[in-house]
N, C-alpha and C positions, 0 to 999 in steps of 0.2 A: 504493500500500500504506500507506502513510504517512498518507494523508488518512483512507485509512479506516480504521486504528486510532484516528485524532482522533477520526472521527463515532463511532466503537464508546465509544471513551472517554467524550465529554460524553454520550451517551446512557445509560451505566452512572449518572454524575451524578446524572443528569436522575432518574432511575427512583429512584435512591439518595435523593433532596431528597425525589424525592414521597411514598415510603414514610415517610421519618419526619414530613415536613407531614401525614401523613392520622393516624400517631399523635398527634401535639400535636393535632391537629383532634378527637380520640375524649377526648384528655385532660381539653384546654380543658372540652369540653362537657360531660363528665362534675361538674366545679368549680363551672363557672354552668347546671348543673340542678339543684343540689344544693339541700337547706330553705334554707341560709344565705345563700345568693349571689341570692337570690329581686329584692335590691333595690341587691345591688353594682354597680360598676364592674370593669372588666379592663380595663389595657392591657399586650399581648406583644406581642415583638418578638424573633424568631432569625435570626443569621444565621451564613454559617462565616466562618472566620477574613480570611479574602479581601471580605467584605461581600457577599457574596452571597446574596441573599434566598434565605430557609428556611421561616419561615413567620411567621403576621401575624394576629392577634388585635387590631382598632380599636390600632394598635400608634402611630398618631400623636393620638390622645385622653392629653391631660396631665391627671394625677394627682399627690393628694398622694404625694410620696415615702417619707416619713420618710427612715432615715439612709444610703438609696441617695443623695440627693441629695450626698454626701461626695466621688464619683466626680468630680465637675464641680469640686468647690473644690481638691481633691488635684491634678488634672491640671493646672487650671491655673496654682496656686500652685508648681508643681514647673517649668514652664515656664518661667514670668515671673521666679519670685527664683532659682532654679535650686538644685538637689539638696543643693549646699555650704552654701546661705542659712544665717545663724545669728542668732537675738537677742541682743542685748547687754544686758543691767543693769552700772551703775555705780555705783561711790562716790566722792564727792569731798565738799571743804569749801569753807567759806566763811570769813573772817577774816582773822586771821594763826597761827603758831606759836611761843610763847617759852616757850621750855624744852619742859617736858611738858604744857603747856598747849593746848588749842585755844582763842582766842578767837573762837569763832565757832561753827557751825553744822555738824553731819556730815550728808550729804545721800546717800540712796539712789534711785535714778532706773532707769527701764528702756524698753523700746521697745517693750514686751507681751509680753516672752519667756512664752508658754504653761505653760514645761517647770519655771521658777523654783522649786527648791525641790520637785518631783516624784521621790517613790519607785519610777516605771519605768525609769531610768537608771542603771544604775554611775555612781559618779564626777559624779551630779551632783542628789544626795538635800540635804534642809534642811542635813545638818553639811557638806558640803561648800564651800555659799556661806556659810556661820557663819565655817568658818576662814579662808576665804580673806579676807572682809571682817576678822576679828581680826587677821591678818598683816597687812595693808594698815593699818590703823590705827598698830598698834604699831611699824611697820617707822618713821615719822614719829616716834618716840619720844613718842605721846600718851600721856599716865595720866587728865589730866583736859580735861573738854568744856563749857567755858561756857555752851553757847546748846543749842538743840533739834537734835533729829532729825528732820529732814523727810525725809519719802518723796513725792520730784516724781512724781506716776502722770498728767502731765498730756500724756505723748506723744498718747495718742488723747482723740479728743473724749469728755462726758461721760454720753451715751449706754452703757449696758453692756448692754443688753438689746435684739436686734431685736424691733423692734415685727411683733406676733403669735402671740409665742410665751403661748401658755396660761398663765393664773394658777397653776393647778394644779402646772406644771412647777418654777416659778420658786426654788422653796425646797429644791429636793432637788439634787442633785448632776449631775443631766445640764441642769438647766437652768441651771448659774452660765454667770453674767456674765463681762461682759471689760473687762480694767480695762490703764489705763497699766502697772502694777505687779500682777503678777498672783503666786499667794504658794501654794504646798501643789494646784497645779492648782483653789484656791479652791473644794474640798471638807474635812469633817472629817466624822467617823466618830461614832456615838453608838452603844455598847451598853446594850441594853435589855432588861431580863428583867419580860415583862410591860408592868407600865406604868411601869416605876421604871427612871429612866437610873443604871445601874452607872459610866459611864465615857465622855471622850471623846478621839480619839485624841489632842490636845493641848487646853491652854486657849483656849478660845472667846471672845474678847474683844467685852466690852460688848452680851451679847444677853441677853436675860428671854428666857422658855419658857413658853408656855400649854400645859399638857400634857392633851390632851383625847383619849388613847390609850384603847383598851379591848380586853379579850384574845375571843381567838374564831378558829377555824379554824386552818389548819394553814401558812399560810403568812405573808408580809411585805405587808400590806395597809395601808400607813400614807404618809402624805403628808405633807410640813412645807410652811408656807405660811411667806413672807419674801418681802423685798424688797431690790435694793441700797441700802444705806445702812441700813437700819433695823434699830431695836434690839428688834425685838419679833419672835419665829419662834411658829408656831404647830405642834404637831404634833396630829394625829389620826389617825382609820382603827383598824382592827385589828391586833392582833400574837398570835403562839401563847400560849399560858400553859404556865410550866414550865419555859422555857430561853429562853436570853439570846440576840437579834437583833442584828447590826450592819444601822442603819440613816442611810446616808450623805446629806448637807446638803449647801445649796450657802454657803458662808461671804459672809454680807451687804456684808462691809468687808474683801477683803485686803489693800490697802495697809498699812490699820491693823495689822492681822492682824501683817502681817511687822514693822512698826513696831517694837509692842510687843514681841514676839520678839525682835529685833535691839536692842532697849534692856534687855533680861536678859541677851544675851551679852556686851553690854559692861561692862555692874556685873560677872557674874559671871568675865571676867577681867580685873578689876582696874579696870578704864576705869570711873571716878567719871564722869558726866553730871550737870549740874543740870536741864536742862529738860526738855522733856515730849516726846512724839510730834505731829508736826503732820502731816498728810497734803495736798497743794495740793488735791486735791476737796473737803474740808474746806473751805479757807480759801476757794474757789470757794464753797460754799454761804453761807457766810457772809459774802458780797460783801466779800471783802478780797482782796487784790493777792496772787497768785501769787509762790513763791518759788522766781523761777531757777536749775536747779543749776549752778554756778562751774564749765565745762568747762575752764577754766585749773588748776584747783586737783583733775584725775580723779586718785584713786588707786588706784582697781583697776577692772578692766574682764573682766567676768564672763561669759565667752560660753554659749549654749545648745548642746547638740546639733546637727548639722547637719539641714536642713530632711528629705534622706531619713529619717531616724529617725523625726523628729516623725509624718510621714505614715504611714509604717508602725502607729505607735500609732494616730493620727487614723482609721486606714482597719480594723486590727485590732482595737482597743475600743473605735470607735464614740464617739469622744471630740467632744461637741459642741464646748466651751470653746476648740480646735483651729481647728474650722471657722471659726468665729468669730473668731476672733484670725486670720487667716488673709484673711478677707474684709477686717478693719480694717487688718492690714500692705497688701495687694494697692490700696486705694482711697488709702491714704496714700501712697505709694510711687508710683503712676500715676497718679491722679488730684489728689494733693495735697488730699485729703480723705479722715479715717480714719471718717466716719461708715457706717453699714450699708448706707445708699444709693450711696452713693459704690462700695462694692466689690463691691454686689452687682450694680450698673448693667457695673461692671469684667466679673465673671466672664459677663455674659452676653452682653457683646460678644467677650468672647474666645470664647466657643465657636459664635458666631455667623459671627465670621471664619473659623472652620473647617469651615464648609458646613452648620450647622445651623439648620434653621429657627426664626428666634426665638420662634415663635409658639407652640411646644413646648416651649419652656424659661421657664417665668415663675417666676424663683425671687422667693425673699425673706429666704434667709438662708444660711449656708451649711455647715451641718448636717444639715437638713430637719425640724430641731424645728417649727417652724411648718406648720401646717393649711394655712397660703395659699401655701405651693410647690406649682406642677402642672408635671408635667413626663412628654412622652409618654413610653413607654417605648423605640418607635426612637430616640428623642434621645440615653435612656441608652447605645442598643450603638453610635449612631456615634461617642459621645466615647470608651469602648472601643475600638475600631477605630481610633478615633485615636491615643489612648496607645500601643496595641501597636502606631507606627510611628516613635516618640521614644525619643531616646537616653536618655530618663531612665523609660522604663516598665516595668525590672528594679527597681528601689524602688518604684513604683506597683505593680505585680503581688506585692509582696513580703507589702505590706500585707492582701490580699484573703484573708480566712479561708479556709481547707481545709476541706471538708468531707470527711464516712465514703466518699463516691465519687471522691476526688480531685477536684470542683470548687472550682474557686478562684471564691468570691461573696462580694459583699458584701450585706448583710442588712440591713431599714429594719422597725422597729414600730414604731405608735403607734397610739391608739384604734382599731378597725375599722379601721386599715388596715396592710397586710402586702405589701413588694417585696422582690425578690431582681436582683441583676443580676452579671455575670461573664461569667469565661470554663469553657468544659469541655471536656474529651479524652474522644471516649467510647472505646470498647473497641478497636474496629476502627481507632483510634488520629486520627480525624479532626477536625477544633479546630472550637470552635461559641463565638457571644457570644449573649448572651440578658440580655434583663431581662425580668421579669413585673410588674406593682404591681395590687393589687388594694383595691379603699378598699370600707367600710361592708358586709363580709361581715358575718351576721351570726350566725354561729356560734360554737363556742366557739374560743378559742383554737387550742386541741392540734387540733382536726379542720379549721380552714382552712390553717394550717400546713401537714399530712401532705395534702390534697389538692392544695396547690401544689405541694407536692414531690413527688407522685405526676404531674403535669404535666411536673417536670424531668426525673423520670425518662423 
């Protein structure tokens, strides 16, 4: 009786998988018959919670991701430094102390903290580390500071940009750089009414603006072109006429950035400084001798967030800067090299050790900003599958947007190309992992969108 309840059971299964494999099969088909999909790519992959093959769409054909690639850097960032991970920034001196004097040098220093000076956190926005750094100062009884202000941002190497990430990207806000000392998540805000900047969300240090905006249509059509280090941003493209745009940058120099910052909060209480801001990338460009910060002389030690937090944002707003700093802690840490290679070589042997074929996963950064990520879509659901079997994939699953159906996905655009990957409950209450990616439709936006979604459904 027994056995044959089992056979009745996998047989209900069986029948169950096939019915909704012939719907994704009607779905799929309907997506790439379509005008747009005439000269796309697809890779799908479903399966249930258990990994049980559901249904399969060229599902080991690797594609660009865009910002599904997140899935890969989150898991295994969350494994290797573990949930509690935190970055550190520092201040300490150089010199001596007589009286209220510093003879010597005030030093800001960090390990890449991401979050440094970030508006997503309670407790941990720009006046936060403002006060803390002015109590750590004054607590020494300083008033005045002989020498400069260095900002050591020399923990990671001088690379801040993975090689292939789009020109186009590089000056707008999803494309900042990663720096030793990273300062405001190294974006700032510009309002814009028309072609005339109203405002920006603080001072902007050391950059000219070629303003080659022009008004038209009803939306945020504008691009700033920059570089790190450079003092020259470009903006163009379209903007509405008639009401004021916030359009977000990626800041060139935030070492400097916080530098200068951090050298107003000390004039303005009270703390006389005679020297200037120096930044060690700086003194690196200009082939002079780095200036180590005095870990004998720390006086305050400024922690980040713990890494679940970080993730949560990295996986719920799609924060490339994250990714990135992420890959550069993972390769510094394990490999004793923070360059891009180094951690992106990292993440693809970890998820290789965990039974996936590397030949499916050929990242290049760990975002998915970059065109030259391909990554099958079964590689996506079995690193899913893998997370939902770690004690740490209640903060992984935290992070994954909810959508109008209760799917918990995470979501990748970039040019012509569009993935989704996650988990779902459907009605009948049974768990499904899915990823889709689909590159070089070519339709418009809004109708390849509601066609993949019409697939999920």
């Amino acid at each position: 009786m027994k056995k044959t309840l089992a056979v009745l059971t996998l047989s209900t299964q069986v029948i169950f998988a096939q019915n909704i494999a012939q719907k994704l099969e009607k779905a799929t088909k309907d997506l790439m018959e379509s005008s747009g999909a005439i000269a796309s790519n697809l890779s799908f992959y479903v399966s249930d919670e258990n990994g049980n093959f559901i249904y399969d769409y060229q599902g080991n054909k690797g594609l660009s991701t865009a910002s599904t690639q997140k899935i890969f850097t989150a898991g295994a960032a969350l494994e290797t430094l573990g949930k509690n991970y935190t970055y550190k920034t520092t201040s300490g001196y150089s010199g001596t102390i007589s009286g209220s004097t510093l003879n010597g040098n005030l030093f800001i220093s960090s390990n890449g903290d991401p979050t440094l000076g970030s508006w997503r956190y309670d407790n941990y926005k720009p006046e936060s580390f403002k006060k803390k750094l002015i109590e750590a100062v004054k607590t020494l009884g300083i008033g005045k500071i002989s020498g400069d202000l260095i900002i050591d941002d020399s923990y990671f190497d001088a690379q801040t940009i993975p090689g292939g990430w789009p020109w186009d990207d590089l000056g707008n806000y999803y494309g900042a750089g990663v720096w030793g000392v990273n300062w405001r998540e190294n974006q700032f805000d510009i309002n814009i009414n028309g072609t005339d900047f109203k405002s920006f969300s603080y001072p902007l240090e050391g950059v000219k603006w070629m303003n080659e905006l022009k008004t038209g249509g009803s939306s945020d059509q504008s691009l700033i072109f920059t570089a790190p280090h450079s003092d020259v941003a470009l903006i163009n493209g379209t903007l509405p006429s008639g009401k004021t745009v916030t359009v977000s940058g990626a800041t060139p120099n935030p070492p400097l950035q916080l530098g200068v910052e951090a050298m107003k909060w000390l004039k303005e209480s009270g703390i006389h400084i005679s020297g200037k801001v120096i930044t060690n990338s700086q003194l690196q460009i200009e082939g002079k001798q780095i200036l180590n910060f005095p870990k004998n002389h720390t006086i305050l030690t400024y922690e980040s967030p713990t890494l679940d937090k970080i993730v949560y944002w990295f996986l719920r707003k799609s924060i490339n800067l994250y990714g990135e700093t992420l890959i550069k802690t993972l390769g510094k840490e394990k490999k004793g090299n923070s360059n891009f290679k180094s951690g992106v070589a990292f993440i693809k042997e970890f998820w290789k050790s965990k039974g996936i074929n590397g030949n499916m996963i050929n990242f290049a950064d760990g975002s998915g900003l970059s065109p030259q990520n391909y990554v099958a879509a079964k590689a996506e659901v079995q690193a899913l599958l893998y997370a939902k079997k770690q004690s740490w994939f209640e903060a992984y699953y935290d992070g994954f947007p909810t959508q109008d159906n209760g799917m918990k996905m995470k979501s990748g655009t970039m040019r012509d190309t569009k993935s989704f990957a996650g988990y779902h409950i459907a009605k009948d209450g049974k768990k499904y992992v899915f990823s889709i990616i689909i590159n070089n439709y070519q339709g418009s936006g809004s109708s390849e969108l509601q066609k993949i979604l019409n697939v999920l459904k």
